[in-house]
C-alpha positions in Angstrom: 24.8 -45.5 -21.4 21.4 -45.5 -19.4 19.2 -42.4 -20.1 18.1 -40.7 -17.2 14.3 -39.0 -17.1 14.5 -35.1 -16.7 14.0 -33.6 -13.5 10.4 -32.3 -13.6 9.6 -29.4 -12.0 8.0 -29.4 -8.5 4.3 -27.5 -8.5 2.8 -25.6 -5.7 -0.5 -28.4 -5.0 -1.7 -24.7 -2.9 -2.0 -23.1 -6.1 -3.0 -25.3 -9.2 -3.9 -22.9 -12.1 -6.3 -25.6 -13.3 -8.3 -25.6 -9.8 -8.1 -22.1 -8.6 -10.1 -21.5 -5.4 -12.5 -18.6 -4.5 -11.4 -17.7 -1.0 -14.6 -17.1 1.3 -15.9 -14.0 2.8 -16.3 -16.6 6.0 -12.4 -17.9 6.1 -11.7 -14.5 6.3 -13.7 -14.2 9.4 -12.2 -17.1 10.4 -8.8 -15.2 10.2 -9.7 -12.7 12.4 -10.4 -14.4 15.0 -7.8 -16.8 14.9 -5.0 -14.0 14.8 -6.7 -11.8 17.0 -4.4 -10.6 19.6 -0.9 -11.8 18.1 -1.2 -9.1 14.9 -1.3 -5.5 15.3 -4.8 -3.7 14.7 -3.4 -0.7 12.6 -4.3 3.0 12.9 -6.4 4.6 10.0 -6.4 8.3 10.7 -7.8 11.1 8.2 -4.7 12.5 6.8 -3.6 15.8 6.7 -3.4 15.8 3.0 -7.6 15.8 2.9 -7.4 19.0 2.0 -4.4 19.3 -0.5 -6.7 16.6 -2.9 -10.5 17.6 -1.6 -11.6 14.5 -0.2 -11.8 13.1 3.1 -8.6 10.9 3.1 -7.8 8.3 5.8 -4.1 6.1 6.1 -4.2 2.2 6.7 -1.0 1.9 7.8 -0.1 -1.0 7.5 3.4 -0.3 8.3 3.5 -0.6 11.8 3.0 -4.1 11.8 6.2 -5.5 14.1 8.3 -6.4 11.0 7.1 -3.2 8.9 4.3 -4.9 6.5 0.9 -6.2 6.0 2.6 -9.2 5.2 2.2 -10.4 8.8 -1.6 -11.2 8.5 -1.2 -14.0 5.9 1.6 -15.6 7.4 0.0 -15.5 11.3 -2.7 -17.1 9.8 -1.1 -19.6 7.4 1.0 -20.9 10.3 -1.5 -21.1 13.1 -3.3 -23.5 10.3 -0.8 -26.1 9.8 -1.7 -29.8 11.0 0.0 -30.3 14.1 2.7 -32.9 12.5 3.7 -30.4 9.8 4.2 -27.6 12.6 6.9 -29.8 14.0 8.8 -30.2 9.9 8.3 -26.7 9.6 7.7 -24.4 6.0 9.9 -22.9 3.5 9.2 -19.9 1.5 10.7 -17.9 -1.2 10.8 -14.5 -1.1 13.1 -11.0 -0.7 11.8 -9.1 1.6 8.6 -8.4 3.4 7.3 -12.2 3.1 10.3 -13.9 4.3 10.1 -11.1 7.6 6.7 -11.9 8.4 7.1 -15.7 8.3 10.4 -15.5 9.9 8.9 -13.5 13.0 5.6 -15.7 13.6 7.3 -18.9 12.9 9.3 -18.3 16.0 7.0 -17.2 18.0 4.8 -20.3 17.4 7.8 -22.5 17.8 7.6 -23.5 13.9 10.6 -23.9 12.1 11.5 -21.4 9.1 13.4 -21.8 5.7 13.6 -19.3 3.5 15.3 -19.5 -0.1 16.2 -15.7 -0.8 17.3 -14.6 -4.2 20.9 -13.0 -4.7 19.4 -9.5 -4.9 17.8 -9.3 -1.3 19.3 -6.9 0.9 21.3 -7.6 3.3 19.5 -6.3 6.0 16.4 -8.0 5.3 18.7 -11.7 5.3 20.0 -10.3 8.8 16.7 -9.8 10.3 15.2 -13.3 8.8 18.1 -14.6 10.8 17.9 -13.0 13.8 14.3 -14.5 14.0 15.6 -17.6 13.6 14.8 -18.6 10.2 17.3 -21.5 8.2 18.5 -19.0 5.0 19.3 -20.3 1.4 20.5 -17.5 -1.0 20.2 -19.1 -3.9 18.7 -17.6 -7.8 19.2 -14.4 -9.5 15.6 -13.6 -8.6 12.4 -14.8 -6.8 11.0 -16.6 -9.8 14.4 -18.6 -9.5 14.1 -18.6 -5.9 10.9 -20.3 -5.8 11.9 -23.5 -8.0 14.6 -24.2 -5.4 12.2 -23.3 -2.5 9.7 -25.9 -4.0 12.3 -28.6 -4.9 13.7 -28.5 -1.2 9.6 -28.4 -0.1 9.4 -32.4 -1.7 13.0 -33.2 -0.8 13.1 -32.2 3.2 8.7 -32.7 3.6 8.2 -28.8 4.5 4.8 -27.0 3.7 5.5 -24.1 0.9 4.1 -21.1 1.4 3.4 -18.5 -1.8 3.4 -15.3 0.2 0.4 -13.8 -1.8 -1.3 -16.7 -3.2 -2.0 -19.4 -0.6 -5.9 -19.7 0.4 -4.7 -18.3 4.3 -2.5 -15.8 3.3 -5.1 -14.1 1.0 -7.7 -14.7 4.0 -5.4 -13.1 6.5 -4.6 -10.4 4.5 -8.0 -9.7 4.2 -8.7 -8.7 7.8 -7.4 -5.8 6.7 -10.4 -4.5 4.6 -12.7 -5.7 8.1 -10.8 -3.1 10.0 -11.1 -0.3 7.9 -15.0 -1.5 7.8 -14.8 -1.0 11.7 -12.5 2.3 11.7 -14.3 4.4 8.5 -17.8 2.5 8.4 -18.6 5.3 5.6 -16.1 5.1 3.5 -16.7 5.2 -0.4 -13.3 4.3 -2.0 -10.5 2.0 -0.8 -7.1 2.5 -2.7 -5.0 -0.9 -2.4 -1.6 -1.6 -4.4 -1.5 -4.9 -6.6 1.2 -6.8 -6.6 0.8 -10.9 -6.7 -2.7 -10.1 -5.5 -2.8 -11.7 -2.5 -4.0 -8.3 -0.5 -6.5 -7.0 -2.6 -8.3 -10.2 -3.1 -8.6 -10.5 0.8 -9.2 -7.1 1.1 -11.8 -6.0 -2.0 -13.5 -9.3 -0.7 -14.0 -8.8 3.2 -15.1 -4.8 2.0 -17.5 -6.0 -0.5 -18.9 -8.7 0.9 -20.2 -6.3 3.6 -20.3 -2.9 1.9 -21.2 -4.0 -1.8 -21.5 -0.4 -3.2 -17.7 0.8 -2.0 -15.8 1.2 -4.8 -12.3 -0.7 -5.0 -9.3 0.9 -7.1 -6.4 -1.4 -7.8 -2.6 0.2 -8.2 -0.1 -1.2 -9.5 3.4 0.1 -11.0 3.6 1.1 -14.6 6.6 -1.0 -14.9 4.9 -4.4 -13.7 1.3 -4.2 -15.2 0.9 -8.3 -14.3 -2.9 -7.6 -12.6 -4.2 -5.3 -15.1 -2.9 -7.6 -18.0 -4.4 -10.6 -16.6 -7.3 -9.0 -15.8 -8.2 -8.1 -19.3 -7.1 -10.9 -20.5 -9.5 -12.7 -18.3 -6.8 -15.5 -16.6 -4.0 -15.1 -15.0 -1.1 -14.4 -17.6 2.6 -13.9 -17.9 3.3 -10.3 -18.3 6.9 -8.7 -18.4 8.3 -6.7 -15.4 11.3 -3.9 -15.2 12.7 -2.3 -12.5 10.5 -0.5 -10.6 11.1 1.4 -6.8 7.6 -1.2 -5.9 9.8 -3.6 -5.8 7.7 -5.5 -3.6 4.6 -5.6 -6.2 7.2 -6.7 -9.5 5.4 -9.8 -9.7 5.5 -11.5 -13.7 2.8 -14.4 -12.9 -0.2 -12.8 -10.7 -1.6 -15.5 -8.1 -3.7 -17.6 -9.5 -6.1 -18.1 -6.1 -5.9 -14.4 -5.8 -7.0 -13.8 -9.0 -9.8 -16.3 -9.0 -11.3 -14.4 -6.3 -11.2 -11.2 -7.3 -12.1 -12.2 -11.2 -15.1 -14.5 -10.1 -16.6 -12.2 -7.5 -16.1 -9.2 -9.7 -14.1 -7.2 -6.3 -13.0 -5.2 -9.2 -14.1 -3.0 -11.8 -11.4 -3.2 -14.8 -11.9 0.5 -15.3 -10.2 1.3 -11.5 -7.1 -0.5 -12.5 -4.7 2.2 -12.7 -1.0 2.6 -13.5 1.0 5.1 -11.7 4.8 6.1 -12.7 7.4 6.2 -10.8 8.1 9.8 -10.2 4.9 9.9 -8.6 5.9 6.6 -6.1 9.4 9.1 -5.4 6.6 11.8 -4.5 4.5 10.1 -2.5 7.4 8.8 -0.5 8.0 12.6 0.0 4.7 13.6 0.7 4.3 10.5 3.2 7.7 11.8 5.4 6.7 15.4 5.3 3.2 15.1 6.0 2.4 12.4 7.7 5.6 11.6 9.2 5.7 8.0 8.2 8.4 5.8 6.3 6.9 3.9 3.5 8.7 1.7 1.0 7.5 2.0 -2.6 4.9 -0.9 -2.5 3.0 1.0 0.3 3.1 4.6 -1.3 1.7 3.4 -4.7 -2.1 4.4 -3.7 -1.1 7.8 -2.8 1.1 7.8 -5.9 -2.3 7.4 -7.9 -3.7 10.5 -6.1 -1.0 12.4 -6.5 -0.6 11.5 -10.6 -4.5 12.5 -10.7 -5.4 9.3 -12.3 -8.6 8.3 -10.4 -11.4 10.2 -11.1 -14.5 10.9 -8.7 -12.6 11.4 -5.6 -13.8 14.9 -4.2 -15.9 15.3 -1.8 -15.2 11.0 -1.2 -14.1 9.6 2.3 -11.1 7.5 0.4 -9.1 4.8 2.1 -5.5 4.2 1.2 -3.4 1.7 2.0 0.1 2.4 2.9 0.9 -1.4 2.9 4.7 -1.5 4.3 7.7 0.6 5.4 11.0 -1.1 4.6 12.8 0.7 2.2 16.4 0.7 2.6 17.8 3.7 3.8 20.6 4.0 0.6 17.5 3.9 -1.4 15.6 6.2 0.9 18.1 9.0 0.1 18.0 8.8 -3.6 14.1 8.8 -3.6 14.2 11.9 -1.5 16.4 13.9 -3.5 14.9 12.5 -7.0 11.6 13.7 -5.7 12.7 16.8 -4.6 13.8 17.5 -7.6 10.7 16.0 -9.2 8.9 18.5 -6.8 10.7 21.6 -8.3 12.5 22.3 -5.2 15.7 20.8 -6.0 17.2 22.5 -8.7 20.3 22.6 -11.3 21.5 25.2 -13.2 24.7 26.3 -15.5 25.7 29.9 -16.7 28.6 31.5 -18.2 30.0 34.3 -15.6 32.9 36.4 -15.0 36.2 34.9 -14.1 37.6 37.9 -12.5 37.6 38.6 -8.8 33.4 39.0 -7.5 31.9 37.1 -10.8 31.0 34.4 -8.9 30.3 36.4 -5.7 27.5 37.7 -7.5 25.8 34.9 -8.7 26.1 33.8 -4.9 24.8 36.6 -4.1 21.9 36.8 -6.0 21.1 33.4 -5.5 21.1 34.2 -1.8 19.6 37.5 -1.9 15.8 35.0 -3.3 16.9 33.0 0.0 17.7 30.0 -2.2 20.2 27.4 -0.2 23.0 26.1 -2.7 24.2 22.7 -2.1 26.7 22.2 -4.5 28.4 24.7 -6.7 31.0 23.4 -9.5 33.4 25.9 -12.1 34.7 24.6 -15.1 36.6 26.6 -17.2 38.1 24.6 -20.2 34.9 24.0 -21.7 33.8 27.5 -21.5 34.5 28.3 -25.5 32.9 31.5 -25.5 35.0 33.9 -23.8 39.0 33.2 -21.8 38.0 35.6 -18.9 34.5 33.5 -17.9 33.9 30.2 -16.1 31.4 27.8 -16.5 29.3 27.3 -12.9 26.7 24.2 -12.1 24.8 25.1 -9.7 22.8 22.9 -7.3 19.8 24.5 -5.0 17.4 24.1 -2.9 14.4 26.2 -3.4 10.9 26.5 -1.2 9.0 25.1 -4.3 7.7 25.6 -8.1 7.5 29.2 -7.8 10.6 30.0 -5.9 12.3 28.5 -8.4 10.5 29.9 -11.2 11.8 33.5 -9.2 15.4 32.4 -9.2 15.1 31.7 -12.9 13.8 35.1 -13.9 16.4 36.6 -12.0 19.3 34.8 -13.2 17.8 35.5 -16.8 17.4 39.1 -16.3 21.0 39.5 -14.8 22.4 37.1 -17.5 20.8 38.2 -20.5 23.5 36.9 -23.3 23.7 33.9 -21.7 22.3 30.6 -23.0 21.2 29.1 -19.6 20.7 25.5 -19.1 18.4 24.9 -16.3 17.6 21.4 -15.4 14.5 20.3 -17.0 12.3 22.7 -16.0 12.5 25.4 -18.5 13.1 25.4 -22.2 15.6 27.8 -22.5 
């Protein structure tokens, strides 16, 4: 029997972790001028919230790009550079979401053909809107990581360009005509806030900023449950670092870029001490805080900087002008409902409780009552009385409310305790009662 050789795995000659390459502060000028026109220049207001946090805080949002991301930078770019005779095979990608959109979009408006290898997980919605922009769609792998081994493999096979969507040498230059806009909108500025996913955005970013405005300070976010940038970073190379599930999603990345990386490591973009970790309450909150106060949609990924804030992680803020990036806004809207109520609740404004009342006619009307009375809004209200061991004429009531915040509900509390005195109240996870 003839022994066969085995299959070797295809590499990405873009990104060779022996020969990583230092994008230049002058291909990212290049990248502005060649997308000029065909990408959106985003707003970056000062925020309402300035004075919730005592800092002059202004918004890159980044999220009103056409297909909802920064994403669209890099891949404009990264396109627009092909060699004419590649143009005509086309590219191939892997990715789940805001990658695949952005080269999806600009590949048919520059009449370049699209594939896209898209793990098992992505949602449908985002495989619907590839297609609608024309792309060729592969779902194939449990996950990207899996994704990417086919999307190279077909890349060798079928002679299409592969494009990492954080760690090619033009996608980390478009993305960083991002930090030259914010240098043209908030000239002053003393921070800028960016999440950290592969890397691909703040090396672009941190480098255009820095290279102009050395003494702004650069603070890199990234979720607690996918610490790949701060891991690498202290371990001075790009290294493999565990992920979980995390609502970021879009900044899970196990293997940081290793172009990216280079760039920020070797030009020192980034201080190791403003690598922060935020949790993901506080990404549930900012989500919050984003629709309520600035009436904006963001998706995990983009709320992470203002998570940070929020969490009080970053010290010597007040009194800063502070830029955050809010990098992209598609988050699905099942997830978008959970995330409200979960930070709601997170927010003290959504609460649970369970007490032992009367079962005889008006027990319950008075709880209602007095629950009404504090103008608290119940949205659910259960009775159960064959676990209530205590006493055959009570019920057991779970209680579900809405409240105007922390000290509302802190009222209602009280009051239920002081009408309820015997009772052993459970209360959410509030109070230790």
């Amino acid at each position: 029997m003839a022994n066969h050789a085995p299959e070797q795995e295809v590499k990405d000659p873009a990104c060779d972790p022996n020969n990583p390459i230092s994008v230049s502060f002058e291909k990212v000028l290049k990248a502005r001028e060649a997308i000029e026109g065909a990408i959106e220049v985003t707003p970056c207001r000062r925020s309402q919230m300035s004075d919730l946090f005592n800092m002059e805080l202004y918004f890159k949002k980044e999220y009103t790009q056409y297909t909802g991301s920064f994403k669209e930078r890099g891949a404009r770019f990264c396109l627009q550079n092909l060699p004419s005779e590649q143009k005509k095979k086309g590219v191939i990608a892997a990715s789940a979401g805001n990658h695949a959109l952005a080269l999806s979009y600009h590949g048919k408006l520059l009449g370049i053909p699209v594939n896209v290898v898209m793990p098992t997980i992505a949602p449908l919605m985002k495989i619907t809107a590839c297609k609608k922009y024309g792309a060729t769609i592969t779902i194939e792998g449990h996950d990207v990581v899996e994704s990417k081994a086919v999307a190279l493999k077909m890349s060798k096979e079928m002679g299409l360009a592969y494009i990492n969507g954080y760690d090619h040498e033009d996608i980390i230059a478009g993305q960083g005509t991002i930090g030259l806009e914010i240098l043209d909108q908030v000239p002053d500025l003393d921070v800028c806030i960016i999440p950290i996913g592969g890397g691909g955005m703040v090396a672009g970013t941190a480098l255009a900023i820095k290279s102009k405005r050395p003494d702004v300070r650069i603070i890199g976010v990234e979720p607690e449950h996918s610490p790949s940038f701060q891991a690498s970073m202290k371990a001075g190379r790009p290294i493999y670092t565990e992920t979980m599930s995390t609502l970021a999603d879009g900044l899970a990345v196990p293997f940081v870029g290793v172009n990216a990386f280079e760039t920020v490591f070797a030009n020192k973009l980034i201080d190791i001490n403003d690598m922060v970790l935020v949790k993901e309450e506080f990404i549930e909150l900012a989500i919050l805080r984003c629709i309520e106060l600035e009436k904006a949609v963001v998706e995990g990924a983009g709320g992470t900087g203002l998570a940070a804030i929020l969490q009080g992680i970053i010290p010597g803020l007040e009194g800063k002008k502070v830029v955050v990036i809010l990098s992209g806004g598609n988050i699905d809207t099942t997830v978008l409902d959970r995330v409200i109520e979960r930070a709601l609740a997170e927010d003290n404004r959504l609460v649970k409780f369970q007490v032992s009342v009367s079962d005889r006619p008006g027990g319950i009307g008075e709880l209602t009552k007095l629950v009404g009375d504090l103008g608290v809004s119940i949205k659910d209200i259960f009775q159960e009385r064959p676990w209530e061991k205590h006493d055959v004429f009570s019920v057991m009531v779970k209680v579900v409310c809405e409240t105007r915040d922390a000290d509302h509900s802190k009222e209602l509390h009280d009051a239920i305790k002081k009408k309820y005195p015997n009772n052993h109240l459970i209360w959410g996870q509030l109070y230790d009662d």
